[in-house]
N, C-alpha and C positions, 0 to 999 in steps of 0.2 A: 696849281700844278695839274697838271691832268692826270685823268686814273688812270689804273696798271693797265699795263698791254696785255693781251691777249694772253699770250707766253709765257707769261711770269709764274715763275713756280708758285705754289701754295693750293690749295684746294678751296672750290668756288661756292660760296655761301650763301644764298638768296636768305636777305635780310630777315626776320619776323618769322620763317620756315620753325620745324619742328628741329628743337634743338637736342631730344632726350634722343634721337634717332642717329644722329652724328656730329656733335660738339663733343668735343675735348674727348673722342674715344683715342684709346692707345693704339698706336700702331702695332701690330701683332709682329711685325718682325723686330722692332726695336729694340723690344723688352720695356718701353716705355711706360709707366703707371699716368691713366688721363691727368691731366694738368690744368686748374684754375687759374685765375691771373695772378690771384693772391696768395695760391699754394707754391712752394717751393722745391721740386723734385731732386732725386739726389742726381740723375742725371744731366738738371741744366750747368754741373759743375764740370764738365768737359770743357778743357781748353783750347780747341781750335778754333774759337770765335776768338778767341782775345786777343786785344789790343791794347791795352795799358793796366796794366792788373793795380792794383787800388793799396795805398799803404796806407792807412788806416791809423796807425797807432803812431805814425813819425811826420806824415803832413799836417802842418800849419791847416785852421779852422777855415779860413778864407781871408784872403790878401784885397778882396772888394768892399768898402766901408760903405754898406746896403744903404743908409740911410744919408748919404749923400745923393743918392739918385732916387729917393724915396719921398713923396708928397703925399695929400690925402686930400682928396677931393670938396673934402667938408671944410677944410678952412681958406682964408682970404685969400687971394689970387693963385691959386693953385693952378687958374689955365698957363699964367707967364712963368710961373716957376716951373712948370714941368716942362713948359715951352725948350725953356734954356737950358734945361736940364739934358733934354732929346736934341736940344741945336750941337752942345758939347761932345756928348755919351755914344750918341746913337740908342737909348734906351732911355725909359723913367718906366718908375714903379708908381704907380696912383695907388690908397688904400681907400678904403671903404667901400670898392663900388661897387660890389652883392654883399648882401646879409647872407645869415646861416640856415635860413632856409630855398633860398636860391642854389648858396652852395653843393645842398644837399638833394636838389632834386637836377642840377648838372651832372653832380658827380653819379647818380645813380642812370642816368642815360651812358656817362663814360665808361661804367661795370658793363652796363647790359653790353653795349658795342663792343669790348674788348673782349665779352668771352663768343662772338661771333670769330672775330681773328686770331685769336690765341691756339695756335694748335701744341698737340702736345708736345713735339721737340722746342715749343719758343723759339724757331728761329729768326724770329720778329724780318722787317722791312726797312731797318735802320742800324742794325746790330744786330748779335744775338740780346733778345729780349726786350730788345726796344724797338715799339713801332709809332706808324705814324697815321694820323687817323685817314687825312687823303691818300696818300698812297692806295692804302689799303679797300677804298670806298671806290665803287664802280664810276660815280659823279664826282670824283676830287672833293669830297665833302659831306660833313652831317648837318647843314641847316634843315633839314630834311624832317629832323626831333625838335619836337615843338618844346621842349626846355632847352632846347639850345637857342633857339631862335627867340623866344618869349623872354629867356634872362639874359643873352647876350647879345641879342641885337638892340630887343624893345627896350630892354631897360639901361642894359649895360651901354649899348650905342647913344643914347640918346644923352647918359650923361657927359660920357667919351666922344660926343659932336663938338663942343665949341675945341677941345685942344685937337683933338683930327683937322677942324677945318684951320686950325694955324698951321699945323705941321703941313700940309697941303697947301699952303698960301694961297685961302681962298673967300671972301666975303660969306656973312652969315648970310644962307639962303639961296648960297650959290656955289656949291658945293663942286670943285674941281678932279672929285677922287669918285671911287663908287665900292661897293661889298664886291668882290672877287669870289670869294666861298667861305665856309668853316672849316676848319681843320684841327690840327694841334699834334700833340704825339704825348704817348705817356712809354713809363720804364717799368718792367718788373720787380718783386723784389728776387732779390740774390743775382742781380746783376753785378758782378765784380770791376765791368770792364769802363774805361772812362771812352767816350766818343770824341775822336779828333776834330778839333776846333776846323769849324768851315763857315760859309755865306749859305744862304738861303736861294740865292742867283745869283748868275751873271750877268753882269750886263756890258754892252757895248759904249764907247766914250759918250753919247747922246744924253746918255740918263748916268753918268757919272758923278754928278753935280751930289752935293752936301743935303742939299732940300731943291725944293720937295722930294723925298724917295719916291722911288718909283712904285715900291712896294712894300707893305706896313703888316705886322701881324699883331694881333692884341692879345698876349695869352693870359689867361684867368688862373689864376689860383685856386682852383676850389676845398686842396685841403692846404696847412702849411707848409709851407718850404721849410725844410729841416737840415740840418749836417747830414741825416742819415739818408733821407728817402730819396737822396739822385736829383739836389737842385742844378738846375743850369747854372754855366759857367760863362759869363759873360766878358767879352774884354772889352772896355770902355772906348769909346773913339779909332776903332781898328776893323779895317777890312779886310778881304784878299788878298788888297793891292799892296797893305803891309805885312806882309807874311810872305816868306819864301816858303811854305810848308815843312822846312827841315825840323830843327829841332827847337821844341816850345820853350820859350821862357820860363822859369821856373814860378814868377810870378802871376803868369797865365796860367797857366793849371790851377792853380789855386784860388783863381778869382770866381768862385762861387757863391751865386746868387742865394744868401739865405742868412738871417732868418727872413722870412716873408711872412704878413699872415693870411689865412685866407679870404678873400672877400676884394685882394689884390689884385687889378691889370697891370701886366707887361707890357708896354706899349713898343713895339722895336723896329727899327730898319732893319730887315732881312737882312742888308747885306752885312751888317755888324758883327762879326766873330762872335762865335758862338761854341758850345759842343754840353752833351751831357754829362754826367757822373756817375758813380758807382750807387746804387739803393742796395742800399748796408738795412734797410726796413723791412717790417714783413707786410709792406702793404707795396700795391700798384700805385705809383706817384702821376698823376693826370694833369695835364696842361693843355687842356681844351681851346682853340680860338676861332676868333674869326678875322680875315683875310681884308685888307683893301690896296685899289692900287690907285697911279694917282691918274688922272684925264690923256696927257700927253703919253704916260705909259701905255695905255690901252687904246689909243689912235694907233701906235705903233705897229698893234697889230700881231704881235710876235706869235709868232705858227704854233710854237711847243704850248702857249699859254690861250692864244685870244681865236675863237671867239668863246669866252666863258662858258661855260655847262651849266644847262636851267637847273641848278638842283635845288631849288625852294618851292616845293609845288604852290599852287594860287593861294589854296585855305591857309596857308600857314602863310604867304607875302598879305592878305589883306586883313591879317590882323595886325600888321607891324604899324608903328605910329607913322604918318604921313615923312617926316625923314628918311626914316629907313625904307618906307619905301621906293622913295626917289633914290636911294644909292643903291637898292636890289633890282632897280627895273631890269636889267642886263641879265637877272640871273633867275626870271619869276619862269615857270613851266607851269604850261596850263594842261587843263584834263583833259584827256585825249577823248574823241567821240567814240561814242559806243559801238562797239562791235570792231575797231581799230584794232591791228595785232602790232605787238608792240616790241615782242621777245627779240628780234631781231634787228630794231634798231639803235643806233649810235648815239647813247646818248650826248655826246658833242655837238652833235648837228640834228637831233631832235629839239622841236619846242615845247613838248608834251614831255609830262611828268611820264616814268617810265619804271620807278621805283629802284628799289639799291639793292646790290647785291656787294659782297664784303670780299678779299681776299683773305683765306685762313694762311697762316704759315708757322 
């Protein structure tokens, strides 16, 4: 997706900048006390964000049987089983594919960035208190942080290549899809409100087809998926195209991704119903990914999306393993010559790395 417009409310945050000087101060007219991701104010409890307020004590646990759509990458044909699993679902869960120290140095890239965007009203870029990491990124993206890019491209992509390249219906070595960006979205805690089940896009009758999607997002677990902390809600085998938006099935609601553990990929077709949940936790729940689309999607061309944003500077595309490089060429930005001024151009239509700045909100 491409980054916010210009317009867009929230206050504008050059990345890496001194943070003791203007993060998470209060607004002086709110009454606001500053805000962490992980802190819980008494004022994020105003209810004019809400949209489905959370029963907690009288909903059923989840109506989604996790481990039907759940494989683990370490045992025998796990690429055909997850295969059929994502030909069915529109999703699979693979497990094992980061250890707990990958986990933990993703997830601490996901703190640091979040307290860039977190301003003190939480009015997140997806809800109140939930945002989203491209939205919010001047590039549509953090491949930018080399633990994103080193555990989930280098390592993560490279085990998540043979099932990408079925789901892409494409010979080993000849890869019909490419990296689009990173992204992901994570939820606050004491978010009460549940997010209305939607698509990720739309698309036009061309790319309506079952397989290959047109467009794939991988998101990572880096801590568990819990009842509490706001797992995703997925609806098996269900797009737009089934849904009149009116009123949800009761078994849709309830179909919540979890338990999960961490070290788990989401592997999903965008366009597959989706929506968030309430984080009843007192932690930020993170779901960091990264982005691919398929050949004939990105021939298309489509204005809102193509031509992709260089946002992986060079040093960090020529460490990636030879694969991953051949699916970032689209998205490598090279170092601009010295003495070049850079403040003012687009990153869209620049080839030069240009650095990120954040949308606070």
């Amino acid at each position: 997706m491409r980054p916010w417009p210009a317009d867009m409310p929230g206050e504008l945050v050059a990345h890496g900048s001194s943070r003791k000087e203007r993060l998470f101060q209060p607004d002086p007219s709110s009454g606001d006390e500053a805000c962490l991701p992980d802190k819980v104010p008494h004022s994020s409890r105003k209810k004019r964000w809400r949209v489905k307020k959370v029963k907690s004590a009288s909903e059923p646990a989840s109506t989604l049987k996790v481990s039907e759509y759940t494989v683990s990458h370490q045992t025998n044909n796990c690429e055909a089983t997850a295969l059929a699993i994502f030909r069915k679902s529109g999703f699979v869960v693979v497990e094992d594919v980061l250890n707990d120290v990958q986990c933990r140095e993703v997830l601490e890239v996901c703190n640091a960035v979040a307290k860039e965007m977190v301003g003190p009203h939480r009015a997140g870029n997806r809800g109140h208190g939930r945002y989203s990491f491209g939205w919010a990124s001047s590039t549509g993206s953090i491949l930018h942080e080399r633990a994103i890019a080193s555990n989930l491209l280098s390592h993560a992509g490279m085990i998540l290549h043979p099932l990408l390249c079925s789901i892409f219906c494409c010979d080993e070595g000849k890869p019909q899809f490419s990296c689009y960006s990173g992204g992901g979205d994570f939820v606050l805690p004491g978010v009460e409100e549940y997010q209305p089940l939607h698509s990720d896009i739309q698309v036009n009758k061309s790319f309506s087809m079952k397989m290959p999607p047109p467009y794939l997002s991988v998101n990572f677990c880096v801590q568990a998926l819990t009842a509490e902390n706001g797992p995703i809600r997925m609806i098996p085998g269900k797009t737009d195209h089934d849904w009149t938006g009116r009123k949800e099935p009761a078994e849709w609601r309830n179909s919540r991704l979890f338990p999960v553990p961490a070290g788990a990929a989401l592997v999903r077709d965008v366009r597959t119903l989706h929506g968030g949940t309430p984080n009843v936790s007192e932690r930020t729940r993170y779901l960091p990914s990264i982005e691919y689309v398929s050949t004939g999607f990105k021939e298309a061309r489509r204005k809102d999306m193509f031509p992709a944003v260089r946002s992986i500077p060079r040093e960090i595309f020529n460490a990636l393993p030879k694969k991953m490089r051949r699916l970032c060429r689209d998205i490598v930005a090279e170092e601009p010559e010295p003495g070049n001024e850079l403040e003012n151009v687009d990153p869209w239509k620049s080839p030069c790395w240009h650095g990120v700045k954040y949308r606070r909100m």
